[in-house]
C-alpha positions in Angstrom: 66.3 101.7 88.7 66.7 104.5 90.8 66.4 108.3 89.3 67.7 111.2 90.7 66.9 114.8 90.7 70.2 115.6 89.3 70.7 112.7 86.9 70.2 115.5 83.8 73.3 117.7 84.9 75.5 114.8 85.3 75.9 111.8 83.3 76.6 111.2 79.4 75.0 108.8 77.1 75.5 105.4 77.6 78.5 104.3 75.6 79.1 100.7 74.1 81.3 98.9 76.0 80.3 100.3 79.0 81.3 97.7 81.5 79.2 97.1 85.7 81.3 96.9 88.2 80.2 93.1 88.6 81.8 92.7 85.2 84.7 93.7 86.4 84.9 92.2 90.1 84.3 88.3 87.8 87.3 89.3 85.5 89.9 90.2 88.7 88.9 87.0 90.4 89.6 85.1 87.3 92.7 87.0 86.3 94.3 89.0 89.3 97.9 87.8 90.1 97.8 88.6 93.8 94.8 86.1 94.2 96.1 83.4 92.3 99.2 84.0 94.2 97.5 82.8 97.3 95.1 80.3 96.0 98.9 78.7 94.9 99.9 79.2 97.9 96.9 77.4 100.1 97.7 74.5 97.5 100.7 74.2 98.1 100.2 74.0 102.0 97.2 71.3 101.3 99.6 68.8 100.6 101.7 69.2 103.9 99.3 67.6 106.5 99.8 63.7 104.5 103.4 64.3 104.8 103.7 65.1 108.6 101.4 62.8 109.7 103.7 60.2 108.2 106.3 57.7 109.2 109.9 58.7 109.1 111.3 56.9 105.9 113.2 53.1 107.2 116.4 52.7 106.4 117.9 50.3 104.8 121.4 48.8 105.4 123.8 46.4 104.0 127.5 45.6 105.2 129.6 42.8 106.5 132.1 41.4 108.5 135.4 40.2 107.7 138.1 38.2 109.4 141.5 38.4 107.9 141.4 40.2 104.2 139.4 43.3 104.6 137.0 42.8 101.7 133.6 41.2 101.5 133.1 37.3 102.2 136.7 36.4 103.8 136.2 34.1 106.3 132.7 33.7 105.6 131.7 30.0 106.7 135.0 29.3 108.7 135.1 32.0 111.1 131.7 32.9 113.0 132.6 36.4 113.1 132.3 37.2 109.1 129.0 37.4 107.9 127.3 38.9 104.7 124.0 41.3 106.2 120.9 43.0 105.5 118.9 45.8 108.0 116.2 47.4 108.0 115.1 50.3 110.6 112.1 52.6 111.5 112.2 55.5 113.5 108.7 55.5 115.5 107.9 59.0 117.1 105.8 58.8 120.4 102.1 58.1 120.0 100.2 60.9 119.2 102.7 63.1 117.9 102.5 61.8 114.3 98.9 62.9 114.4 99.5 66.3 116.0 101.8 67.0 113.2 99.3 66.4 110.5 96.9 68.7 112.5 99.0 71.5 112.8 99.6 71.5 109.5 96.2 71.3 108.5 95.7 74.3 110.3 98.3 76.6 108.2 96.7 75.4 105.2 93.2 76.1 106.6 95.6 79.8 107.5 96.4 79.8 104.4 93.2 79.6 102.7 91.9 82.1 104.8 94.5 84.2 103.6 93.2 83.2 100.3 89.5 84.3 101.1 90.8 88.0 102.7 92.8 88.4 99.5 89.9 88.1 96.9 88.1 90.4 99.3 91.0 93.1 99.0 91.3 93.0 96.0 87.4 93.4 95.4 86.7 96.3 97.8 89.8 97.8 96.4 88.9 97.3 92.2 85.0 98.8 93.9 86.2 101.8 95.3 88.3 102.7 92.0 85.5 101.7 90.1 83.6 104.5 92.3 86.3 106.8 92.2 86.6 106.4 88.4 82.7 107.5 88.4 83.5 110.4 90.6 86.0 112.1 88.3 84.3 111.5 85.4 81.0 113.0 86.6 82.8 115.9 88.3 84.5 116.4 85.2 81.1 116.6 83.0 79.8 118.6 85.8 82.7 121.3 85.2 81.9 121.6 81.7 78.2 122.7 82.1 79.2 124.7 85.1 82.2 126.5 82.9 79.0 127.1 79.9 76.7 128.6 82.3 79.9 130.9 83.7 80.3 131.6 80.0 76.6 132.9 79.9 76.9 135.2 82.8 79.7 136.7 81.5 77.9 137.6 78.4 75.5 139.4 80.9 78.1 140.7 82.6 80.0 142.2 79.4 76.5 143.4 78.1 75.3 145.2 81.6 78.6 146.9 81.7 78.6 147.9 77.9 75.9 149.8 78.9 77.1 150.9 82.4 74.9 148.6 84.4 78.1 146.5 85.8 81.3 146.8 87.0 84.4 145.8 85.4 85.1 143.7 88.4 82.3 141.5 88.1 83.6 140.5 84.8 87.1 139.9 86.4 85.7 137.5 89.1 83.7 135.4 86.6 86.5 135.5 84.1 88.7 134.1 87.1 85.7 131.7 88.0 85.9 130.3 85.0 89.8 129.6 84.8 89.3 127.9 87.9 86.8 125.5 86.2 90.2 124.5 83.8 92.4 124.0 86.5 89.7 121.5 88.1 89.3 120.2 84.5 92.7 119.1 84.5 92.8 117.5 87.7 89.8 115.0 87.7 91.2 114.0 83.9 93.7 113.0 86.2 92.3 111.8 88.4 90.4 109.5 85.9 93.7 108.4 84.6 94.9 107.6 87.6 91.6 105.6 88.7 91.5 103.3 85.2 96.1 102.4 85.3 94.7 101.5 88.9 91.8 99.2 87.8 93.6 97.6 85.0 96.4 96.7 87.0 93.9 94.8 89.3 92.5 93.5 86.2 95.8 92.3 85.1 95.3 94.4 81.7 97.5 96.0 79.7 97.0 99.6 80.1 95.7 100.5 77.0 92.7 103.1 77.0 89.8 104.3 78.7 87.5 101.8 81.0 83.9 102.7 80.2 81.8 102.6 83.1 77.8 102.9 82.7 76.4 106.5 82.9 73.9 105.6 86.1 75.5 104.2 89.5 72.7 104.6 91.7 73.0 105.7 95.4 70.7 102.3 96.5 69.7 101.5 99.5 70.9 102.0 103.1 73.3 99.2 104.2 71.9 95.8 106.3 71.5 96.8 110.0 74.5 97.1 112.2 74.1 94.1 114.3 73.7 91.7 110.9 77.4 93.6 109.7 78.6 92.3 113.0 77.3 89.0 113.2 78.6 88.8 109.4 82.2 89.8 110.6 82.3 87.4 113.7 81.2 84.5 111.7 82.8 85.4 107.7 85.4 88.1 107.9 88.5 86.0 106.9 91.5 88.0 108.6 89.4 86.9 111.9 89.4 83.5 111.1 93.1 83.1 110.5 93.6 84.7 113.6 91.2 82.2 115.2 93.1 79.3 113.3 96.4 80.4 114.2 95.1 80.2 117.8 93.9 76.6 117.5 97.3 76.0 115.8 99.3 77.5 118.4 97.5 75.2 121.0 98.3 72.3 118.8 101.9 73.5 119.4 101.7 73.8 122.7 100.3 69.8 122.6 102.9 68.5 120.5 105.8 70.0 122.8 104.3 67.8 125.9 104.4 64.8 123.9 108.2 65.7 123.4 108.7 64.2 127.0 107.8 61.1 125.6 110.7 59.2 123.9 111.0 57.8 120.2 112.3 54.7 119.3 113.7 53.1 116.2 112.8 49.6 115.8 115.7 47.4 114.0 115.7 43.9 112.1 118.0 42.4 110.4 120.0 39.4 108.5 123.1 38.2 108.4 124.2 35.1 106.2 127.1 33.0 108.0 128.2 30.7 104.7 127.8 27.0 105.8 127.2 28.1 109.4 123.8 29.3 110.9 122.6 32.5 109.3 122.3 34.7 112.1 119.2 37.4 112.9 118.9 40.3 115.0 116.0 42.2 116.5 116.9 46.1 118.6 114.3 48.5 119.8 116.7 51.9 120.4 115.3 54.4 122.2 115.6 58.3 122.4 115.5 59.5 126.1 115.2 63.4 126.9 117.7 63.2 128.9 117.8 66.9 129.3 114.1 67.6 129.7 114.7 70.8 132.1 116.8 72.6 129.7 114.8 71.3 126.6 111.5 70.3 126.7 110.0 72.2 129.5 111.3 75.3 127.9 110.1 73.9 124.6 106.7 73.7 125.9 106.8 77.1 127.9 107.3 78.8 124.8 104.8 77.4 122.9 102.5 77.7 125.7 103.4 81.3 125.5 102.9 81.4 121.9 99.4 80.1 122.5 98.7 82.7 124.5 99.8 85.6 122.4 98.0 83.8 119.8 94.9 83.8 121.9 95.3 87.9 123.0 95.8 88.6 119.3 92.6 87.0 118.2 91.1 88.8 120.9 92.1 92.3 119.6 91.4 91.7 116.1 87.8 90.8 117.5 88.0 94.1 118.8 90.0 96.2 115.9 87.0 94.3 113.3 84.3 95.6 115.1 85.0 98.9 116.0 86.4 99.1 112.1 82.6 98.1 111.4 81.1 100.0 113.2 83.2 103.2 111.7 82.5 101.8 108.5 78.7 101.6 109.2 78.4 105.4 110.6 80.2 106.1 107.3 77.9 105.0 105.0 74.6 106.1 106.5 76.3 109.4 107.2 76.6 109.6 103.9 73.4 107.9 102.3 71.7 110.8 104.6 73.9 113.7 103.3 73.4 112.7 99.6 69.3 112.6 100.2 69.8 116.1 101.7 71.4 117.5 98.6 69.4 115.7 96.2 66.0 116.3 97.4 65.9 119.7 99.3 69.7 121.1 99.4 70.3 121.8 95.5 67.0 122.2 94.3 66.5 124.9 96.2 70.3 126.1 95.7 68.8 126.4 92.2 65.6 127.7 92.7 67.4 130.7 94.1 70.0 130.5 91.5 67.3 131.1 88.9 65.7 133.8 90.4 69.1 135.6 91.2 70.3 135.5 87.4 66.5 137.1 86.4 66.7 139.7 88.6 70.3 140.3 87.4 69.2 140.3 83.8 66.2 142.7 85.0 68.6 145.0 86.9 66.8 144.2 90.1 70.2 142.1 91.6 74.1 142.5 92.0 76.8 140.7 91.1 78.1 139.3 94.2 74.2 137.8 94.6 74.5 136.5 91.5 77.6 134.9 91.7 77.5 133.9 95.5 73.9 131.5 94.1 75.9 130.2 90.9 78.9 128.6 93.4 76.2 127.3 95.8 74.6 125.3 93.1 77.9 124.2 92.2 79.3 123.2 95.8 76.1 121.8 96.4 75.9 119.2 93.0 79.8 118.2 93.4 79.3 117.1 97.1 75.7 115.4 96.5 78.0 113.2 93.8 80.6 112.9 96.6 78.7 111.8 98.9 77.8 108.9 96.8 81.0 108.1 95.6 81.7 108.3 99.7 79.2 105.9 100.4 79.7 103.0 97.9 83.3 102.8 99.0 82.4 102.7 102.6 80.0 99.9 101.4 83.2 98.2 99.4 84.9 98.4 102.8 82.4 97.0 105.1 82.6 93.9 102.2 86.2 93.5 102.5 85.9 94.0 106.6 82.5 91.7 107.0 83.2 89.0 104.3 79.7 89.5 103.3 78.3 91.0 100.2 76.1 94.1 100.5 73.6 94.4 97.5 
């Protein structure tokens, strides 16, 4: 495990219950409603293609004929006009369009699953950069304490130089105010922390009922894979690109099916019809359904979806292009920060502190000011804060290029 310079200012002894952010991510895939939402949804859409690609359902008929009293059987047998029947019919679409149907259909399921797949991710790269966040106010916070103890010491200095006229009153002033300030931050990463854990458990589908323990080390890692893996990952994985690609395919199954619309359907007909003592008589009828009206209908049926094919292809196009440049941000992110936070931890705030040191001797010796004094002290302490931003910066830039990439970075 990784150890860094400042681990010893910062983090709190491991508490039971302390829960990884793996942990967590397997608990909101199990129980988070937005994902089961769309795996219901993709389900539901599975069982459509079966039902397009099928027959219409026949019809079945029964009447009869009459001659002279209007109800069932009169003049059955005597007059060859009255009959008792039975008929059955079958609407046939066009070949081919059956099977289109069922492909098309297969296609907003396959969108739909896709859907599915960018919705875990969401909510993953969203529960990861609370989780981070959560870290970050809670560290800050403990960071404030100590910071607010050693203000407490200077001003002891302070009140003892000036007891003895060695200070000014006004150096007493500024770290008394310096010190207030340390509440008012105080109070906003306990906030913040709130904030960060009603946040998580709604992810989590929990109740909101206390404080989520997180352990005391989240180490900064390593850099991220190279840029031109993330990309390749993206082009191949990231979900949102693959609906977009499946709506494509989709559309141009549209586009398909509207040309076979030239093509008429039929309804094949059979039927019975019992006579009494006279012949039984059968029938046999193909009917067909002509597009009559093809240059008002079915060309502009088949303009629009070849339209709609289009947009659908310029849209895949541009999220291409939205995906990569949002990788590529994404990627500048995080080694911009995985640099920044080696700065502060290995040459930055160490020597922030060296100096700090030195200063508060020489102010206890009489050899220093105030303003020296205090100018080192908020050094160290800009210096610590954004070294533990800089990592909180980092993993969710790495939560991000996971939701953007559909690949996970370890």
């Amino acid at each position: 495990m990784r150890t860094h310079y400042l681990t010893w200012a910062v983090f709190w002894p491991l508490v039971a219950g302390a829960q990884p952010v793996s942990t967590l991510v397997e608990e909101a895939l199990r129980n988070n409603r937005e994902i089961l939402a769309a795996q219901k949804k993709y389900e539901a859409l599975r069982q459509r293609p079966p039902q397009e690609s099928a027959l219409p359902d026949p019809v079945f008929s029964l009447g009869y004929a009459s001659n002279g009293p209007p109800w069932p059987g009169a003049g059955l047998g005597t007059t060859p006009t009255s009959n008792l029947g039975v008929m059955v019919s079958q609407e046939m679409p066009a070949p081919g369009k059956r099977a289109l149907r069922g492909q098309i259909a297969s296609q907003e399921a396959e969108a739909a699953f896709d859907e599915y797949l960018a919705t875990r991710l969401s909510v993953v790269a969203r529960l990861k950069q609370a989780y981070h966040e959560l870290h970050h106010a809670i560290a800050a916070a403990e960071f404030v304490k100590r910071y607010r103890q050693q203000m407490a010491n200077i001003i002891a200095v302070s009140e003892s130089r000036y007891a003895v006229g060695r200070a000014a009153q006004q150096d007493i002033f500024k770290a008394q105010t310096q010190a207030a300030v340390f509440e008012t931050q105080l109070v906003r990463y306990r906030q913040e922390r709130a904030a960060k854990e009603i946040e998580i458990d709604a992810l989590l589908n929990r109740p909101a009922y206390g404080h989520i323990e997180i352990p005391e080390d989240v180490p900064l890692g390593a850099t991220p894979p190279p840029l031109e893996e993330l990309l390749a990952a993206a082009r191949e994985h990231a979900p949102m690109l693959a609906r977009d690609r499946t709506a494509a395919r989709e559309s141009e199954l549209a586009a398909n099916l509207a040309r076979r619309n030239y093509y008429p359907d039929y309804t094949v007909s059979g039927g019975y019809f019992n006579q009494g003592g006279m012949p039984p008589m059968w029938q046999m009828r193909v009917d067909f359904k002509l597009p009559a009206y093809f240059w008002r209908k079915q060309r502009a049926a088949v303009a629009q979806e070849e339209f709609a094919a289009s947009e659908a292809r310029h849209a895949y196009g541009a999220s291409e292009i939205a995906l990569e440049a949002r990788v590529r941000e994404l990627y500048v992110m995080a080694e911009t920060a995985y640099k920044l936070a080696g700065l502060y931890e290995k040459s930055v705030t160490p020597e922030a502190r060296l100096a700090l040191e030195s200063s508060l001797a020489s102010y206890e010796a009489g050899r220093a000011d105030f303003v020296s004094l205090f100018s080192n002290f908020m050094n160290v302490v800009d210096y610590e804060l954004q070294y533990h931003e800089q990592v909180m910066e980092f993993h969710v830039a790495l939560a991000q290029l996971e939701e953007a990439t559909g690949m996970e970075i370890r």
